[in-house]
GUDO-643018 format. One line per field, with one value per atom (N, C-alpha, C): residue in three letters; atom name; x, y, z. Coordinates in steps of 0.1 Angstrom, whole numbers, plus 5000, padded with zeros to 4 digits. Layout:
GUDO-643018
res: c(Ala:...) .
atom: c(CA:...) .
xx: c(X:...) .
yy: c(Y:...) .
zz: c(Z:...) .
END
This chain:
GUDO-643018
res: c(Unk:Unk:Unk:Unk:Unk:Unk:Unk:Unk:Unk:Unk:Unk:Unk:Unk:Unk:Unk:Unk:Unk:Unk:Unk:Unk:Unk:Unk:Unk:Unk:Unk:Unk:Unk:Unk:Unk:Unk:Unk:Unk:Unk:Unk:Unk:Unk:Unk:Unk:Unk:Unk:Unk:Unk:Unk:Unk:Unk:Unk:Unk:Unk:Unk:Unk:Unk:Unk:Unk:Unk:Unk:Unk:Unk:Unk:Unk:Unk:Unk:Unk:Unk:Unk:Unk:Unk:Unk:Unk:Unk:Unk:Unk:Unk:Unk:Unk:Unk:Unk:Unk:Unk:Unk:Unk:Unk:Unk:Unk:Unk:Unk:Unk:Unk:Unk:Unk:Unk:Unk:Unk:Unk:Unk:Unk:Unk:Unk:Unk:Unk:Unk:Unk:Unk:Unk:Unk:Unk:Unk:Unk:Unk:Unk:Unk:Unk:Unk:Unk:Unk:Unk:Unk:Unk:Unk:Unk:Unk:Unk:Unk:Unk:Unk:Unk:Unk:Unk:Unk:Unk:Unk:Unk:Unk:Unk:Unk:Unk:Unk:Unk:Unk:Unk:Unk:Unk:Unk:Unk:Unk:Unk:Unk:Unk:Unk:Unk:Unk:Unk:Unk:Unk:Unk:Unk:Unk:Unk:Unk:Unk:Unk:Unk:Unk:Unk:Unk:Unk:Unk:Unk:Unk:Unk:Unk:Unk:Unk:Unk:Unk:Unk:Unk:Unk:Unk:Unk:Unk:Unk:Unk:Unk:Unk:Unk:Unk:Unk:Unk:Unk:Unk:Unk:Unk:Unk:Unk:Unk:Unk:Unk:Unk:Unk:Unk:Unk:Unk:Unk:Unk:Unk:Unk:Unk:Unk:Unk:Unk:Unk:Unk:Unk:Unk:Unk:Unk:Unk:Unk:Unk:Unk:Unk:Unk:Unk:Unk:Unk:Unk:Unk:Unk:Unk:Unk:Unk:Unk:Unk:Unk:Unk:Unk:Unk:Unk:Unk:Unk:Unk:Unk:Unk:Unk:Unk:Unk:Unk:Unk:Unk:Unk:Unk:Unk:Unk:Unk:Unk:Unk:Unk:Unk:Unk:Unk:Unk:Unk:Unk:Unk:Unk:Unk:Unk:Unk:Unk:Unk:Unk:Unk:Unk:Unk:Unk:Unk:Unk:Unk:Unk:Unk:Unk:Unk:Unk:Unk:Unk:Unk:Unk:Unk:Unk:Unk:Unk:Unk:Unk:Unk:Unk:Unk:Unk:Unk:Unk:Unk:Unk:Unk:Unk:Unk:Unk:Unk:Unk:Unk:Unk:Unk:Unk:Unk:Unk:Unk:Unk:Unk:Unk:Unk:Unk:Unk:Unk:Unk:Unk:Unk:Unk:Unk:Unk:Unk:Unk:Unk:Unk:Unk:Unk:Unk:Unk:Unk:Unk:Unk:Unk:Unk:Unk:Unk) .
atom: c(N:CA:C:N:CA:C:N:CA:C:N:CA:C:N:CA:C:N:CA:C:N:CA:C:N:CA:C:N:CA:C:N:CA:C:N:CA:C:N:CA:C:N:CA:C:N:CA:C:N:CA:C:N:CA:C:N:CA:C:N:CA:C:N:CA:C:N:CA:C:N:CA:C:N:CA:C:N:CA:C:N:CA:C:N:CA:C:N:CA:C:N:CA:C:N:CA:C:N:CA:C:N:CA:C:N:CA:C:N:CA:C:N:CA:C:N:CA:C:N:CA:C:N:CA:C:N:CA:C:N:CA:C:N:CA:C:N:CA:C:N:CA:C:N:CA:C:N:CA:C:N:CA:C:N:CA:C:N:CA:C:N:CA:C:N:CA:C:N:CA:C:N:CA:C:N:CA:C:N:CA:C:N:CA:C:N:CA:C:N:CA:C:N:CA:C:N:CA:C:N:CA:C:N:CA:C:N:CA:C:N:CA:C:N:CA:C:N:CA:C:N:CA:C:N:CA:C:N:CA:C:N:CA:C:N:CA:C:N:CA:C:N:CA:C:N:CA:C:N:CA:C:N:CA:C:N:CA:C:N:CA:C:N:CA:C:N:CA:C:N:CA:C:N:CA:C:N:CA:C:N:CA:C:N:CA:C:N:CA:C:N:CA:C:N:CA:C:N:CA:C:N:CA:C:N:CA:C:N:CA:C:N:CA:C:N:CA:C:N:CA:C:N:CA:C:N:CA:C:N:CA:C:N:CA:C:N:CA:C:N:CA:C:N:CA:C:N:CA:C:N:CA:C:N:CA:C:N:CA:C:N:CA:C:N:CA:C:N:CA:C:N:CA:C:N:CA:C:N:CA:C:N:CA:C:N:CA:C:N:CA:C:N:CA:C:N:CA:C) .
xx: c(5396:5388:5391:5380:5383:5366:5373:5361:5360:5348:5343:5343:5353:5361:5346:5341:5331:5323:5312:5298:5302:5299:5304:5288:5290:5277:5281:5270:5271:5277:5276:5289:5301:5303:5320:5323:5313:5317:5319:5310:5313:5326:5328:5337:5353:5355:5366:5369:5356:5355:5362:5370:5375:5373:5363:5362:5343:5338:5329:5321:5311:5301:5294:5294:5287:5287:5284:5280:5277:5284:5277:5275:5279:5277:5289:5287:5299:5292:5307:5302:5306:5301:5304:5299:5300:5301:5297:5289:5281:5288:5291:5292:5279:5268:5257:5258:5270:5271:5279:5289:5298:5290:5284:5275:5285:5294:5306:5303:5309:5307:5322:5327:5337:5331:5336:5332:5348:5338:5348:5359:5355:5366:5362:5365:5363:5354:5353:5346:5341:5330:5324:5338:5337:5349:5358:5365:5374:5371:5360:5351:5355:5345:5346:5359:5369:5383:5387:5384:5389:5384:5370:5365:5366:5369:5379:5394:5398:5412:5409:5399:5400:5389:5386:5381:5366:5360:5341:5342:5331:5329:5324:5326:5321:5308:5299:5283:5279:5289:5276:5279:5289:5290:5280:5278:5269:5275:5268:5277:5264:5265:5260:5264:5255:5257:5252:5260:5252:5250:5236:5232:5232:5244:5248:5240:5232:5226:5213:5208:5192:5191:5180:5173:5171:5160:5159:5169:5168:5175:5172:5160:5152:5157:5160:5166:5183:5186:5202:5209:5201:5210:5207:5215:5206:5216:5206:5212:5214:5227:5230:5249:5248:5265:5267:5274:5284:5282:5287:5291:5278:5267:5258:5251:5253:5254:5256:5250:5252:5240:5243:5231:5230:5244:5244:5235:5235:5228:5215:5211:5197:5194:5209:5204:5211:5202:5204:5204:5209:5204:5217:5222:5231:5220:5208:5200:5201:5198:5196:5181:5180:5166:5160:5166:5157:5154:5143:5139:5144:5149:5155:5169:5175:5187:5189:5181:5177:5178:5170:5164:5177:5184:5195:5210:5208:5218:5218:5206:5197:5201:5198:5202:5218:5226:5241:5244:5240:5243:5237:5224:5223:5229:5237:5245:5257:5262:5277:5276:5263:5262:5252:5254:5245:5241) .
yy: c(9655:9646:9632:9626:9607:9601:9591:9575:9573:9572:9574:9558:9552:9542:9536:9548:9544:9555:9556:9560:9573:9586:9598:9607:9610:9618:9635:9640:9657:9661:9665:9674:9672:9658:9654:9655:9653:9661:9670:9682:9695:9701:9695:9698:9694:9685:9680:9682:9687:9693:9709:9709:9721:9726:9718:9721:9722:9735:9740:9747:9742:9750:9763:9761:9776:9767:9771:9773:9755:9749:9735:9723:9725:9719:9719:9704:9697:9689:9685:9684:9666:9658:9645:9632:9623:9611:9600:9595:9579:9570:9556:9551:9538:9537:9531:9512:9506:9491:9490:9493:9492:9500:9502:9510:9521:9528:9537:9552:9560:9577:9582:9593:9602:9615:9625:9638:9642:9652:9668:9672:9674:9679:9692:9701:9710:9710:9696:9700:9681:9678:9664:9653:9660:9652:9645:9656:9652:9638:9639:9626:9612:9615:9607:9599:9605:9602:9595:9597:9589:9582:9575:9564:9557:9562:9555:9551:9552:9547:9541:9537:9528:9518:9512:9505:9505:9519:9519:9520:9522:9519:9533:9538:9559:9550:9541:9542:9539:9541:9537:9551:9560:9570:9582:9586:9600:9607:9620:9637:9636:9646:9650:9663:9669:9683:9673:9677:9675:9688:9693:9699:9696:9695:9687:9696:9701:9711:9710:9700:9690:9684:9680:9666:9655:9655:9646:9645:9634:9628:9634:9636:9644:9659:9664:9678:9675:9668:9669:9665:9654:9650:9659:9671:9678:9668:9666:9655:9663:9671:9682:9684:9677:9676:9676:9681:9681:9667:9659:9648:9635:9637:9632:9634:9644:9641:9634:9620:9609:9605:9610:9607:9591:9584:9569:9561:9568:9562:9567:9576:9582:9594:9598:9611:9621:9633:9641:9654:9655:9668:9666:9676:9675:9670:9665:9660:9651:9641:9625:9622:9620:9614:9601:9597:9580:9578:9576:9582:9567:9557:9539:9547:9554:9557:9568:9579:9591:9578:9567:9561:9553:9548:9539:9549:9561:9571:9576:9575:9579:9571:9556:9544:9542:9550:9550:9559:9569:9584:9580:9572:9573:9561:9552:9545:9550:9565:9563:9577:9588:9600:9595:9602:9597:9608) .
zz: c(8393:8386:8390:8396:8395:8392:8394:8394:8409:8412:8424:8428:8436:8446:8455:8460:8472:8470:8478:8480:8486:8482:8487:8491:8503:8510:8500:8494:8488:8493:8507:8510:8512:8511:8511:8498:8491:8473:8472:8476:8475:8483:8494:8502:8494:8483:8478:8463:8460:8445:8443:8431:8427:8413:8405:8392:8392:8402:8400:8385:8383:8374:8379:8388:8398:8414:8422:8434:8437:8438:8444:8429:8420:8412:8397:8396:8389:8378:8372:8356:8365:8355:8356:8345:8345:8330:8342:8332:8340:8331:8333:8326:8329:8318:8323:8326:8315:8314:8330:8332:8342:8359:8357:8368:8373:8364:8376:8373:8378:8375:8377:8369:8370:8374:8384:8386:8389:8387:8389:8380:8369:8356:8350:8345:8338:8325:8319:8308:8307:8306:8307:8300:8287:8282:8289:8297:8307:8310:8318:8329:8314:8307:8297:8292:8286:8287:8294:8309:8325:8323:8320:8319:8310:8298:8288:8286:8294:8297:8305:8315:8328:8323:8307:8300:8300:8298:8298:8283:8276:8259:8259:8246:8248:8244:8238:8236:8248:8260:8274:8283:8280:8288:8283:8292:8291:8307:8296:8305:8311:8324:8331:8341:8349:8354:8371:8380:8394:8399:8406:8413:8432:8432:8446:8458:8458:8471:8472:8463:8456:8462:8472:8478:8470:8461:8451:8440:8436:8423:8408:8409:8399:8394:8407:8404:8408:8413:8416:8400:8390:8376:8366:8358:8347:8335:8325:8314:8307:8308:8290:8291:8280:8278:8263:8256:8241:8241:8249:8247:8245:8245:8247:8230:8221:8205:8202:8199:8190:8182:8175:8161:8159:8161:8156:8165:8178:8189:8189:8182:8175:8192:8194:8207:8198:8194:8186:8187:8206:8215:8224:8232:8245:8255:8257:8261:8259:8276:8271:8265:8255:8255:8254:8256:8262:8275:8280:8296:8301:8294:8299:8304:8293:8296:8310:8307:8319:8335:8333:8346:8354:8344:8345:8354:8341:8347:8364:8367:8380:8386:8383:8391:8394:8389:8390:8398:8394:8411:8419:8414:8432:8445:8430:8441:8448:8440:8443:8453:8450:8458:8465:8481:8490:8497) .
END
């Protein structure tokens, strides 16, 4: 599990990842104010946690799933995490639903996976 330092091509992800969801794919936490991302932990929380100790706010992180063997962006981010339940924030699903927030999240992986 870390905070991604620099810009990592898919397969040097997959190639360095050990905390698989199935075949090519990993759990991971955006942090959307700070523009940063945590991967590779066993349970999003994890991610989350790490980015809260290295000073992100929990109302800007959101869980996520990579599909790291996806061309597009569209299919590589699936938005469903425990951690993404926040009624106060009016998201009332392990789904992100605000498509500002879905776009932003997008705009973060795709700076750090390449």
């Amino acid at each position: 599990m870390r905070i991604l330092k620099n810009p990592i091509r898919k397969q040097d992800l997959i190639n360095s990842s050990t905390n698989f969801i199935d075949e090519n794919t990993i759990k991971a936490a955006v942090d959307i104010e700070r523009q940063i991302i945590a991967v590779d932990a066993p349970m999003h929380y994890d991610c989350e946690q790490l980015l809260l100790e290295n000073g992100s706010n929990q109302t800007d992180i959101w869980g996520i799933n990579l599909y790291l063997d996806e061309d597009s962006i569209d299919d590589m981010v699936e938005f469903d995490s425990m951690i993404n339940i926040r009624p106060a924030q009016n998201n009332r699903s392990r789904s992100v639903e605000n498509l500002e927030t879905q776009a932003q999240i997008k705009t973060v992986v795709s700076k750090w996976i390449i």
